[in-house]
C-alpha positions in Angstrom: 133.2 125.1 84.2 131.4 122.6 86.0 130.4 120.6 82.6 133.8 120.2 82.0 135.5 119.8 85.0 133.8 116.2 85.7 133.9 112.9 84.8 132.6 111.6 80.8 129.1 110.0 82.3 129.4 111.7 85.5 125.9 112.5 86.9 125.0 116.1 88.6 121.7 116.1 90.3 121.8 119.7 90.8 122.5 120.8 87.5 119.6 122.2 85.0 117.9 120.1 82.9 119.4 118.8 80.2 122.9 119.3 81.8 122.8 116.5 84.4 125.5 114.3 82.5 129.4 116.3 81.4 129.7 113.6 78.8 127.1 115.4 77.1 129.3 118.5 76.1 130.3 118.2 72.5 132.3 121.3 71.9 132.6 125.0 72.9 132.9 127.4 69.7 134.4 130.3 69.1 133.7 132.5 65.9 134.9 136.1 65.1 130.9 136.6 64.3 130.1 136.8 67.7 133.4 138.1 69.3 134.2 137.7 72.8 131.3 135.1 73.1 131.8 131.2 73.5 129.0 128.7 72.6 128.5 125.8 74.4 127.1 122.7 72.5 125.4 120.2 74.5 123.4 117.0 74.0 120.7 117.3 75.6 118.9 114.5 77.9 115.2 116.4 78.1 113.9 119.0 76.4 110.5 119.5 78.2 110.7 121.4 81.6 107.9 121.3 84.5 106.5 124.0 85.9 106.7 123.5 89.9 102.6 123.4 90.7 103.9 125.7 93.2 104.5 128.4 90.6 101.9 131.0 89.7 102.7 130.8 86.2 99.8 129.9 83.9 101.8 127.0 82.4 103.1 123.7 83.5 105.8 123.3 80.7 108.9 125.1 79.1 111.5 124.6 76.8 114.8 126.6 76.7 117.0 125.8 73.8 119.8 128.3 75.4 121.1 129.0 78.8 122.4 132.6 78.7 121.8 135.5 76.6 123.6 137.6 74.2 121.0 140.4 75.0 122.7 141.4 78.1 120.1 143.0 79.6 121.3 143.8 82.8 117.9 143.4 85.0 117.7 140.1 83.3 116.4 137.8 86.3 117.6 134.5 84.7 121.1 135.7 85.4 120.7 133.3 88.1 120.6 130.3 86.7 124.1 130.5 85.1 125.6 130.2 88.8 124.9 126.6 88.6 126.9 125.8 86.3 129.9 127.3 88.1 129.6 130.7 85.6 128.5 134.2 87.4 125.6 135.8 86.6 127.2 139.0 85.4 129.5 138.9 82.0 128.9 134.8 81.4 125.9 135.7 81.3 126.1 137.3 78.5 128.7 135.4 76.8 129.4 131.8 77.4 126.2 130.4 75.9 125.2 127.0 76.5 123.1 125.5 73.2 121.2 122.2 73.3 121.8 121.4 69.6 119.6 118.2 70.0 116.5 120.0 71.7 114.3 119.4 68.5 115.0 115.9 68.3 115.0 115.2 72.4 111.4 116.9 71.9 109.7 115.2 69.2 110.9 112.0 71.1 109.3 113.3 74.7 106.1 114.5 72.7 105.6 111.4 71.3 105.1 109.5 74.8 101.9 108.0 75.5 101.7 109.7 78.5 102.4 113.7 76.6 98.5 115.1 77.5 99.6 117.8 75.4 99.6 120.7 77.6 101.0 124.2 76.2 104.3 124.8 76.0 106.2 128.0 76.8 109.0 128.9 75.2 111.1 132.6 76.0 110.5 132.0 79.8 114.2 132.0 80.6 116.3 133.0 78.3 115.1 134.6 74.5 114.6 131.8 72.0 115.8 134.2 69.4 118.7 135.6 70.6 121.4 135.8 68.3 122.6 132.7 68.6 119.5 131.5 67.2 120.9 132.5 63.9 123.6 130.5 63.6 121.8 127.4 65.4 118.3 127.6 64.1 116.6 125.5 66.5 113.7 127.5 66.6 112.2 126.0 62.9 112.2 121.9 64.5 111.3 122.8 67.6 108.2 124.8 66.2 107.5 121.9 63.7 107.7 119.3 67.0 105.4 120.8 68.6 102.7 121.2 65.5 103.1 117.8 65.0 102.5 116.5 67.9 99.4 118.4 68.1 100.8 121.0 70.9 99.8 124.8 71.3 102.8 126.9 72.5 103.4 130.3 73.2 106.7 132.2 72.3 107.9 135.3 74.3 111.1 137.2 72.6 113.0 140.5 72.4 114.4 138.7 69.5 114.0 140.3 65.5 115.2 137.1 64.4 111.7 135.4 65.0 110.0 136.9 62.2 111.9 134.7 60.1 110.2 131.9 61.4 106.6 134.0 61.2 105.5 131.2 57.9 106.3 128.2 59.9 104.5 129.9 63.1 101.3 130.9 60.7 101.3 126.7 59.7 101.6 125.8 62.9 98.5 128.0 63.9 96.5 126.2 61.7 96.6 122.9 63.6 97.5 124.7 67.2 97.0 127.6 69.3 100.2 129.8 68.4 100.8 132.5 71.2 103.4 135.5 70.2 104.8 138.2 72.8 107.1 140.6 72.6 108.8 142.6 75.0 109.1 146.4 74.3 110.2 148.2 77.1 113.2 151.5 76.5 111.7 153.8 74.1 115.1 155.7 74.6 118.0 154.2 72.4 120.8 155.7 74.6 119.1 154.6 77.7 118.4 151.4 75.7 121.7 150.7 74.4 123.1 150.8 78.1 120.3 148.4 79.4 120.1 145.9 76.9 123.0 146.5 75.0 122.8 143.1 73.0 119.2 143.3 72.1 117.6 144.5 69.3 116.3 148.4 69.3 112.8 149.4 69.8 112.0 150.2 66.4 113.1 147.6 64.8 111.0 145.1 67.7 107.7 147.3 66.7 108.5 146.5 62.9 108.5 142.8 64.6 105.3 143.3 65.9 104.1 144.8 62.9 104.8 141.8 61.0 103.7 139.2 63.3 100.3 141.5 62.8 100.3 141.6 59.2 100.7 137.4 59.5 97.5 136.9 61.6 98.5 137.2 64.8 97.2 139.2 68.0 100.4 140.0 69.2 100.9 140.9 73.1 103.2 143.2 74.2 105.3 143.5 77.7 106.0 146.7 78.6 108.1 145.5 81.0 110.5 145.9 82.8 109.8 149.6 83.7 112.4 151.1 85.4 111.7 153.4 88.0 113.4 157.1 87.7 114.4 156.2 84.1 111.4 155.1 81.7 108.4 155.4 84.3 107.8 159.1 83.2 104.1 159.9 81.9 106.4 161.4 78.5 108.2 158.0 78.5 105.0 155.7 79.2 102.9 158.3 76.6 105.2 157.4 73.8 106.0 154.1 74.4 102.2 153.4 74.2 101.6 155.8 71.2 104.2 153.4 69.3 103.2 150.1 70.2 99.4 150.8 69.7 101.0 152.6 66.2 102.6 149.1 65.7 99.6 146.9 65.8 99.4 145.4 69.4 96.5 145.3 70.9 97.2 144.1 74.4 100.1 145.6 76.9 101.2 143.8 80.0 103.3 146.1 81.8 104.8 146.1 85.4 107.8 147.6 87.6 111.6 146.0 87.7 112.2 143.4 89.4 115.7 142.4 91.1 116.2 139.0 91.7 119.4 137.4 93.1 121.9 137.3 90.4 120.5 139.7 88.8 120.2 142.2 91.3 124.0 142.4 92.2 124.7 142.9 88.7 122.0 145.6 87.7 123.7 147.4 91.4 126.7 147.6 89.6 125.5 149.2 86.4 123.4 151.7 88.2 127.0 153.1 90.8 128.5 152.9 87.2 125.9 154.8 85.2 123.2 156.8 87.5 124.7 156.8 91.4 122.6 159.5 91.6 119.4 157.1 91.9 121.1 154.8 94.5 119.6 156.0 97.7 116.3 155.8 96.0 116.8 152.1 94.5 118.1 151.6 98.5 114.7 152.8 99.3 112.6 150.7 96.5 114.5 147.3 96.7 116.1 147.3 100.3 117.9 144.1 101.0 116.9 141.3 99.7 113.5 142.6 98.0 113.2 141.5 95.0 110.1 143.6 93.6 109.1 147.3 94.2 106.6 147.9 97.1 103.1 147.7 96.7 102.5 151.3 96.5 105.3 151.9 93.7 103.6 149.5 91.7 99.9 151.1 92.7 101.4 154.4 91.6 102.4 152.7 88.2 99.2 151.0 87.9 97.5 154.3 88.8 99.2 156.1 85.9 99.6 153.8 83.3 96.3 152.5 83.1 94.6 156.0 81.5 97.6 155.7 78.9 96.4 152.5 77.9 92.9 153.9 77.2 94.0 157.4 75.7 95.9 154.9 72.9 92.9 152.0 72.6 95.1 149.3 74.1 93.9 146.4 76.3 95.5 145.2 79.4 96.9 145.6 83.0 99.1 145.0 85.4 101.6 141.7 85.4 99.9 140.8 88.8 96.7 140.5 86.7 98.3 138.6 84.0 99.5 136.0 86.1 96.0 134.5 86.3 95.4 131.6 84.1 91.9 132.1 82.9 92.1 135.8 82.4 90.9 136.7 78.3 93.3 137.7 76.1 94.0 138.7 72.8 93.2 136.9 69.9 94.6 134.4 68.2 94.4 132.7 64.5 93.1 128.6 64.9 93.5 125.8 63.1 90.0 126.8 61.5 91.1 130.1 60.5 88.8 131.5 63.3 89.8 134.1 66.3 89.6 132.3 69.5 90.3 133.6 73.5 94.2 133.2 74.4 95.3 133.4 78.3 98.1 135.7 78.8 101.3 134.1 79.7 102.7 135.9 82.9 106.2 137.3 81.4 109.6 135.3 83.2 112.2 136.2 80.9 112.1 140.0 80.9 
């Protein structure tokens, strides 16, 4: 791996942040825990990522305390950035996990510039926050508490159950920032789940999330996303899916059609010869070459039927097109004086 292979001190401009020096490798663990998986600890050099102003995302920072995912989702488009550090973006993915185990510290120091105009932070726009890993590393808690501090609003989008352990420091935090919580909710079926995201938690137990998050204060949004087409875009499969968010306390849905990005797209091909060949020359048809979202009428269609659903169940929301803009109202969210206020809805990256 390319953090290994080089010099101690060596410097990589192309590597992600955080990654740019080998020396700052500290170990790789293995644990029977989490078998067949390998974390990588790192020291991090930055925690705080910007946003390209190129981007339409609705937010100019990030922070990603893990590269990888234990989720595996196979459609996951950050599948990508695991190429540059000489890994593939198919089973490393999934398993060799890189963990900044300084982020916290690295981000109360970066926070606490002059020039920090404390601009929102977005964390779970790469890879989940609260994967399983998460667990074990617990980075979430100070890298909450950094940004509280520091007088920073944040938003935090997750699959992860994991995150509701962290709902009392997120409801403190809320009273001194705007706190943002998403979840994405998107397989209603567990078989059809289980061989999508077979790392990730079930769809039950990430409405009980959302329940929770609920009963702490929060408005929580939810990404119906991604829905796959021939498999979960069925009015049956979009009926219940709403019927059970809605049931769950959410009171916003962004939803939108798979996307196939490189990296991600070679390795969600394989999976669907492996499990449903049958849908091939129609995924030829929806993502040919290197098209990396479904045509505009595909999507149309979606909007076209998923829109009434939304009503029939009392749910806000849209489109992911529409949630990309910056200004658009959202749901509501608990201040620091205990009052609701309009959120913006962050555009989903990581699912």
């Amino acid at each position: 791996m390319r953090w290994q292979g080089q010099a101690i001190g060596a410097e990589d401009a192309a590597a992600i942040p955080g990654l740019e020096s080998m020396g700052g490798l500290v170990r790789s663990v293995t644990t029977p825990e989490f078998h067949g998986m390998t974390f990588h600890e790192v020291l991090a050099k930055s925690a705080l990522n910007h946003v390209p102003a190129s981007s339409a995302m609705p937010f100019s920072w990030t922070v990603n305390p893990y590269r990888g995912c234990s989720h595996a989702c196979v459609y996951c488009f950050a599948r990508g950035t695991h190429e540059y550090l000489d890994l593939d973006a198919g089973r490393d993915f999934d398993s060799q996990i890189v963990v900044k185990v300084n982020v916290a510290e690295v981000l109360r120091r970066e926070l606490a510039k002059p020039t920090w105009q404390r601009e929102p932070v977005a964390l779970g726009t790469n890879t989940d926050p609260y994967q399983r890993a998460e667990g074990r590393y617990r980075l979430m808690p100070d890298i909450i508490g950094a940004l509280a501090d520091s007088g920073t609003s944040f938003s935090v989008l997750t699959k992860g159950t994991l995150i509701r352990r962290d709902l009392p420091l997120l409801k403190d935090a809320a009273r001194a920032v705007r706190v943002r919580l998403a979840m994405s909710i998107a397989v209603p079926d567990e078989g059809l789940r289980h061989l999508l995201e077979p790392g990730a938690p079930s769809f039950q137990a990430r409405l009980d999330t959302v329940r929770a998050a609920t009963e702490a204060g929060f408005a929580v949004n939810v990404f119906l996303m991604p829905i796959v087409p021939h498999l979960t875009d069925g009015v049956d499969v979009l009926d219940d899916a709403l019927a059970r968010i809605a049931a769950s306390g959410a009171v916003h849905v962004v939803f939108g059609a798979l996307h196939l990005r490189p990296g991600a797209k070679e390795w969600f091909w394989q999976w669907l010869e492996r499990e449903r060949p049958d849908l091939v020359p129609a995924y030829r048809g929806l993502y040919p070459g290197a098209a990396v979202s479904a045509p505009v009428g595909y999507r149309k269609w979606l909007s076209a039927r998923v829109r009434p659903l939304l009503r029939r169940h009392g749910l806000q929301g849209g489109p992911e097109e529409e949630g990309e803009a910056p200004t658009r109202p959202g749901p509501l969210v608990v201040t620091s004086r205990g009052r609701a206020a309009a959120a913006t809805v962050a555009a989903p990256m990581l699912f």
